[in-house]
N, C-alpha and C positions, 0 to 999 in steps of 0.2 A: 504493500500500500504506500502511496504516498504520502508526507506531510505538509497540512498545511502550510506551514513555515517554506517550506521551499516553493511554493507557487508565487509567494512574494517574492524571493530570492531570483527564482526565473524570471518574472515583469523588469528586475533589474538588471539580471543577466544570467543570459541562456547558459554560456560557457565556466559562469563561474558553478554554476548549479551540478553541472557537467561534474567540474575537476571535484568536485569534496562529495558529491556521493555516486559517481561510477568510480572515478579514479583514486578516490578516499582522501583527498586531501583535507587536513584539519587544521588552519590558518585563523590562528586568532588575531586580533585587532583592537587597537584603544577603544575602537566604537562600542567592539561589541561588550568589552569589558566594562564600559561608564554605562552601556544599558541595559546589565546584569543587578549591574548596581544598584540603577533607577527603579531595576522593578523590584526586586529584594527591599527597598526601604519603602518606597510607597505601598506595597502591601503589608510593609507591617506597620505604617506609619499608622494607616486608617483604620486598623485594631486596635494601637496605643493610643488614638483620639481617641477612640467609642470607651476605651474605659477610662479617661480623663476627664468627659462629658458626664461619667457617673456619679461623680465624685461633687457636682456644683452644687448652687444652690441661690434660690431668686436673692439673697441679701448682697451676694458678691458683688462691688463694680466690674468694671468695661475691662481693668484692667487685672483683677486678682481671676476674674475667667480667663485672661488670655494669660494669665501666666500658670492656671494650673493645666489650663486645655495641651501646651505646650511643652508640659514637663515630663522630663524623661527620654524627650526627643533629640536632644544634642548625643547624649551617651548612646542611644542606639541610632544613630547614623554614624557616630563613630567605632562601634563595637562591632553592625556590620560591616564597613568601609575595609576594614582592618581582613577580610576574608576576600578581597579582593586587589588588595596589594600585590601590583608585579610589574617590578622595575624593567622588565624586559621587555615589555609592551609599554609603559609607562613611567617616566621620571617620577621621585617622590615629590618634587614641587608642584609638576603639572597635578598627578593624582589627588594633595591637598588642594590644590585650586578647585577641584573637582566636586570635592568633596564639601568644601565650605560654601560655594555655589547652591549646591545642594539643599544643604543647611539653613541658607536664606532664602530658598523657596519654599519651605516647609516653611519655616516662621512666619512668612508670608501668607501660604496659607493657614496656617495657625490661627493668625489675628482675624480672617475673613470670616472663619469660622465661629471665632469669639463672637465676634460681631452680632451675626445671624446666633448664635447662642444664647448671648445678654438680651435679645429681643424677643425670644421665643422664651425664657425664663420667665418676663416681664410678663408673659400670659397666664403663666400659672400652670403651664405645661411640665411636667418632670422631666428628670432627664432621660428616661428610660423614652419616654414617646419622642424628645428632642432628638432622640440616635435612630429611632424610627424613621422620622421624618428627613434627615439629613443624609442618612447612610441607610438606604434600600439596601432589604435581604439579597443576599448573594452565594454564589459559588464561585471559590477561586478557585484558580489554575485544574478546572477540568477537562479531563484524559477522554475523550470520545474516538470513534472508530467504526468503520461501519466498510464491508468487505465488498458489497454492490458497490457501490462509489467510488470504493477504492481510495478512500482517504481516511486519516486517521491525525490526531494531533491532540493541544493542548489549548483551551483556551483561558486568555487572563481572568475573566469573571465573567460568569450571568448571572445579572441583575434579574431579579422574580418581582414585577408589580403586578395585583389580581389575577396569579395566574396565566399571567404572561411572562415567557421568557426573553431577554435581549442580550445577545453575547456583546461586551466589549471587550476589545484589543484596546492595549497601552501602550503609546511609540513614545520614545525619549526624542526622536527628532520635530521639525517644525512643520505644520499642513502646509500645502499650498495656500495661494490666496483665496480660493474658493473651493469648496469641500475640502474632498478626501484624496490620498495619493490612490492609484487606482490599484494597487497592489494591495491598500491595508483593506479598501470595499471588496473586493476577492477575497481575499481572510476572512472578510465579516460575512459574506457570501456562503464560502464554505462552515465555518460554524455553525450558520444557519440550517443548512444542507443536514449535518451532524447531528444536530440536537433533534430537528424534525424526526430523525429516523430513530432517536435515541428514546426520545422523551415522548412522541407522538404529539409533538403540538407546535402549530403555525410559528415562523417567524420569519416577521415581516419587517423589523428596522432593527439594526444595532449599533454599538458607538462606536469612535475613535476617541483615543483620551491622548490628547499630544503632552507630554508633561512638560515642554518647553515654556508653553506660554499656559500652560495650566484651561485648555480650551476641549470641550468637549464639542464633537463635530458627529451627525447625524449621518448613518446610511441607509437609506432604505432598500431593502433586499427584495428588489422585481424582478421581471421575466429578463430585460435587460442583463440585467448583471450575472444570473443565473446563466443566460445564455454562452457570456464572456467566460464564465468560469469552468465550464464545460468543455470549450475551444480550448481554455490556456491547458488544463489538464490532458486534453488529448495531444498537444503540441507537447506539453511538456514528457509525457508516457514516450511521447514518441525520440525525443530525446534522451531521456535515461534507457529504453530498453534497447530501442534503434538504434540508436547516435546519428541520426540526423539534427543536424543546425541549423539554425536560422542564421539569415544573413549578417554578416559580422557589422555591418551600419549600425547595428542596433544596439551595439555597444560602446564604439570611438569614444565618445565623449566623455564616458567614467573609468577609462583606464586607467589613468594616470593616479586617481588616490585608489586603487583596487589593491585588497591585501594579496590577493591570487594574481598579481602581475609576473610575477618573479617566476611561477610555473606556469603560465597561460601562453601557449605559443599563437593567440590573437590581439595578444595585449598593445603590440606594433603597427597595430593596425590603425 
């Protein structure tokens, strides 16, 4: 079966998809290491909120919520960060760069959070319903698979409102100016695909969470999309079983920062 993960990896390139799972190559890179990271603290960031949100209470000001909503969270971005330390991919100064960036986006969202907190208290709402209302039931990082299809993967979380399911994905990079990159609506595509078969129930939109700018961005999963994702899978099948490529145009452009330049004999191109 394929993984979803590499149907993105194809949209960016056929040949790199090629070398690391026909050829086996396993090429790590700074990217992939700072968005191991990114997802590693932001899912545990938003379990250390929900039990920090436990703990309030309507007397607190604006500022003793954002400082207990907050607490705890410096020691574990640096306690994780610390399992991902590797100078051979990354300098220790760049990594702490990395790392304290990090740091003040969470406190950032921290305070936002406070915000909407200290207002939702002001109602007389507890905390238990304030983690309801702010942080929808979910499933993280589920392992679905399904042998019709012929795909199998992981996905970041599905969100469960009334009985409805919506997968989202979490990219540490930036969207385009308008939607979604068309690689991550293919992932949310196939999730969709997944869970229908898994779970027996419709899904019809799910998210992208860009953690750069903190921006949640809609996909709606149509005939459209489905259609795409069907084509890229048989193009891609057709590449891992076959070794047929697709024309090398479609890659020029990102050679140059590709970690599979060094073994890619199109990287010249």
């Amino acid at each position: 079966m394929i993984s979803v993960s590499a149907i993105s990896e194809f949209i960016y390139c056929p040949f790199k998809v090629y070398l690391r799972y026909v050829e086996g190559y396993q090429i790590q890179s700074p990217f992939m290491l700072v968005g191991r990271l990114y997802h590693e603290v932001n899912r545990g960031y938003e379990e250390l909120i929900k039990r920090n949100i436990w703990s309030l209470n309507k007397k607190m000001n604006l500022e003793e919520v954002s400082l207990n909503i907050f607490e705890g969270v410096s020691e574990f971005v640096a306690e994780t960060s610390q399992k991902y330390e590797n100078p051979e991919l990354m300098d220790n100064e760049k990594f702490e760069d990395v790392k304290n960036m990090l740091e003040s986006q969470l406190k950032l969202d921290s305070l936002i959070i406070a915000i909407k907190t200290k207002k939702i208290l002001n109602t007389g709402k507890s905390p238990l319903e304030i983690v309801d209302m702010l942080f929808p039931p979910s499933i993280l990082d589920l392992t679905l698979e399904n042998s019709e299809i012929g795909l199998k993967g992981k996905v970041d979380k599905v969100e469960i409102g009334e009985g409805i399911y919506y997968p989202v994905e979490i990219k540490t990079g930036f969207p385009p100016v308008k939607g979604v990159w068309q690689a991550d609506a293919l992932q949310i595509t196939a999730y969709s695909l997944l869970i229908e078969e898994e779970l027996k129930k419709e899904v019809l939109v799910g998210f992208v969470d860009y953690l750069q700018i903190r921006e949640r961005k809609t996909v709606v999963v149509n005939s459209n999309l489905r259609k795409k994702l069907f084509e890229t899978l048989s193009q891609l099948q057709s590449l891992l079983y076959e070794g047929n490529f697709p024309d090398k145009e479609t890659v020029t452009s990102k050679c140059n920062s590709c970690n599979y330049a060094q073994v890619c004999d199109h990287s010249s191109f």
